[in-house]
PyMOL commands that place a pseudoatom at each C-alpha (Angstrom):
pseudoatom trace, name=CA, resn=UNK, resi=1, chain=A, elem=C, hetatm=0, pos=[0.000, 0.000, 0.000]
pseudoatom trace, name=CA, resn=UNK, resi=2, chain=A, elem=C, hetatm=0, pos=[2.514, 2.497, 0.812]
pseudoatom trace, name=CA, resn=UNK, resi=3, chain=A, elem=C, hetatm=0, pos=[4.015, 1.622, -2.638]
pseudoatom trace, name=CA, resn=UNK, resi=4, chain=A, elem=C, hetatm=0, pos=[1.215, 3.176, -4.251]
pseudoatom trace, name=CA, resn=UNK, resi=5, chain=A, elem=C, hetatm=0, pos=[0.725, 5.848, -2.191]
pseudoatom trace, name=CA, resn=UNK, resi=6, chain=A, elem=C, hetatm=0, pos=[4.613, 7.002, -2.624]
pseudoatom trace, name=CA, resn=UNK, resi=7, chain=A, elem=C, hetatm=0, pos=[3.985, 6.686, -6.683]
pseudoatom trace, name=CA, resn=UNK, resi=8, chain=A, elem=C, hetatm=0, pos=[1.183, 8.637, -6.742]
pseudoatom trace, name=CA, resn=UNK, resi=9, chain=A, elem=C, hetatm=0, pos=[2.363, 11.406, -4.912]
pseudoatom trace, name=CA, resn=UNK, resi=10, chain=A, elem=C, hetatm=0, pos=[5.465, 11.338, -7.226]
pseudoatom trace, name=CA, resn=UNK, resi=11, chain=A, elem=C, hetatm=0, pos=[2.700, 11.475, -10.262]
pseudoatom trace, name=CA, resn=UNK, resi=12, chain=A, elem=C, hetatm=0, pos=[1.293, 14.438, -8.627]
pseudoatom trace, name=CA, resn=UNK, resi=13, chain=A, elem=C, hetatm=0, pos=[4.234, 16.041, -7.881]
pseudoatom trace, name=CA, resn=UNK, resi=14, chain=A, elem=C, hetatm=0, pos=[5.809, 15.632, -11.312]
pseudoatom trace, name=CA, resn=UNK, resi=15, chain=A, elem=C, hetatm=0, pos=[2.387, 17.261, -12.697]
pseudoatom trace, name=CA, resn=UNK, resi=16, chain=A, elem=C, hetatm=0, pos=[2.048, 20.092, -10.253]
pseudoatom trace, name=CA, resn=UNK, resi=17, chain=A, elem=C, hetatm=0, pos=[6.340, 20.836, -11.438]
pseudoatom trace, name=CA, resn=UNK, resi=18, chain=A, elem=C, hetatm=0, pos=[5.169, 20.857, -14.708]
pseudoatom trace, name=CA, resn=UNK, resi=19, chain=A, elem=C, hetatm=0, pos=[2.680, 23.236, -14.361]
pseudoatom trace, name=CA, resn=UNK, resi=20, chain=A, elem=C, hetatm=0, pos=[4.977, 25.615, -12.301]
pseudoatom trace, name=CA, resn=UNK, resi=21, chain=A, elem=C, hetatm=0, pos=[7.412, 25.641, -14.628]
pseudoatom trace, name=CA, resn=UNK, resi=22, chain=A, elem=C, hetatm=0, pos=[5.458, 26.783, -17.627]
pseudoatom trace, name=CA, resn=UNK, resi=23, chain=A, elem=C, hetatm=0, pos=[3.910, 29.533, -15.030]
pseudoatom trace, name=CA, resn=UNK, resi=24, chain=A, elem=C, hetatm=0, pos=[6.003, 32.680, -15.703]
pseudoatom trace, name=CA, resn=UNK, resi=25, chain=A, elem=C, hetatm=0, pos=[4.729, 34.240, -12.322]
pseudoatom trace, name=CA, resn=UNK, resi=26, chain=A, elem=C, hetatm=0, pos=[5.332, 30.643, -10.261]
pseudoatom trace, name=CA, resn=UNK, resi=27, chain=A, elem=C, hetatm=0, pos=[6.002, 31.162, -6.810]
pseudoatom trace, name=CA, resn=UNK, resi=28, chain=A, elem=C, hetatm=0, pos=[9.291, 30.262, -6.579]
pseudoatom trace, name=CA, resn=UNK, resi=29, chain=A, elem=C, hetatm=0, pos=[9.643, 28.991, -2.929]
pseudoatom trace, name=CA, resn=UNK, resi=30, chain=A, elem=C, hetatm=0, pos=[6.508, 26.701, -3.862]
pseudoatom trace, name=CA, resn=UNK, resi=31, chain=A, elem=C, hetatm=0, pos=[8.432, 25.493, -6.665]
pseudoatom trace, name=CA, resn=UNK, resi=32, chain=A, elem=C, hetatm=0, pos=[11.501, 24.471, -4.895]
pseudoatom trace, name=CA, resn=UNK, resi=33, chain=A, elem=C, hetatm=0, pos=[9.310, 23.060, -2.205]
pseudoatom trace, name=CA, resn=UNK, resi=34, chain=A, elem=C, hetatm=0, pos=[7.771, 20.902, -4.775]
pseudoatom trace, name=CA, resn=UNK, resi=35, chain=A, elem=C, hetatm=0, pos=[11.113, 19.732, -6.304]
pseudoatom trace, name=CA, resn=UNK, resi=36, chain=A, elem=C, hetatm=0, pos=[12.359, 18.347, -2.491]
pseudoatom trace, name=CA, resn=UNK, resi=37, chain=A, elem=C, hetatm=0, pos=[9.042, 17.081, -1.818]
pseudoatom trace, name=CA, resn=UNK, resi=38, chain=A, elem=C, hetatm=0, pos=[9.487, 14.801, -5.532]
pseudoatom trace, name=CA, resn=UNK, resi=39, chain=A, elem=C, hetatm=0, pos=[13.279, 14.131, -4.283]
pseudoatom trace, name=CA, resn=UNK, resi=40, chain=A, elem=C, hetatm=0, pos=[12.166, 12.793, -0.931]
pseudoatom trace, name=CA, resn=UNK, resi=41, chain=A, elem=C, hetatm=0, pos=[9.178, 11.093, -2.793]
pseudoatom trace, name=CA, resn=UNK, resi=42, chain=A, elem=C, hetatm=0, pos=[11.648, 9.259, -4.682]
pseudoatom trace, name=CA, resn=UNK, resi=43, chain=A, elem=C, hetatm=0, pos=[14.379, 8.288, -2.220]
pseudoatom trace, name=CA, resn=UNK, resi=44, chain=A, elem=C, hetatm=0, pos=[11.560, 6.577, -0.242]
pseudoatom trace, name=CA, resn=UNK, resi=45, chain=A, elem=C, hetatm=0, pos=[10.831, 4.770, -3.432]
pseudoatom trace, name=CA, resn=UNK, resi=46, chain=A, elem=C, hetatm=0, pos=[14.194, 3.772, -4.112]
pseudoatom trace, name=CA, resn=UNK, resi=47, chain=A, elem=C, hetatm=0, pos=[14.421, 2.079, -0.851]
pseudoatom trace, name=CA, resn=UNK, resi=48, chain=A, elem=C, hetatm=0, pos=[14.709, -1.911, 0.010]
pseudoatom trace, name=CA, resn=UNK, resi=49, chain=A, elem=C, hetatm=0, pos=[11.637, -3.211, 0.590]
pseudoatom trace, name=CA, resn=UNK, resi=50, chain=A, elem=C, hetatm=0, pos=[12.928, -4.901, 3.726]
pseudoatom trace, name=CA, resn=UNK, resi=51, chain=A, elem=C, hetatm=0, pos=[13.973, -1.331, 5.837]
pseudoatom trace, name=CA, resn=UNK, resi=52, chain=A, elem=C, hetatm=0, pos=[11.767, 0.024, 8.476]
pseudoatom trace, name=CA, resn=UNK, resi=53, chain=A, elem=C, hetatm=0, pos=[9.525, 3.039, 7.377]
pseudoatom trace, name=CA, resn=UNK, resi=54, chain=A, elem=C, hetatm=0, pos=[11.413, 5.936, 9.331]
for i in range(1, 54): cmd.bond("trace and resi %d" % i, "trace and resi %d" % (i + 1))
show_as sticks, trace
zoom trace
């Protein structure tokens, strides 16, 4: 389950980065959020399935 939910919010987040970048008024402290939130997004994904959620 927490498979799915970690590659969905990567979906999301890839979407909502794609929006802000073609935004020429983004919010630029938003949009850096949103990269780190897709990094950490992915590092938990990247993970053996055999390590203790942290």
């Amino acid at each position: 389950m927490q498979n799915y939910i970690s590659h969905e919010n990567i979906r999301r987040y890839e979407k909502l980065i794609a929006i802000s970048e073609g935004d020429p008024s983004r919010d630029e402290a938003r949009h850096q959020t949103l990269l780190r939130l897709l990094a950490e997004e992915r590092a938990k994904d990247e993970r053996p399935h055999d390590w203790p959620d942290v």
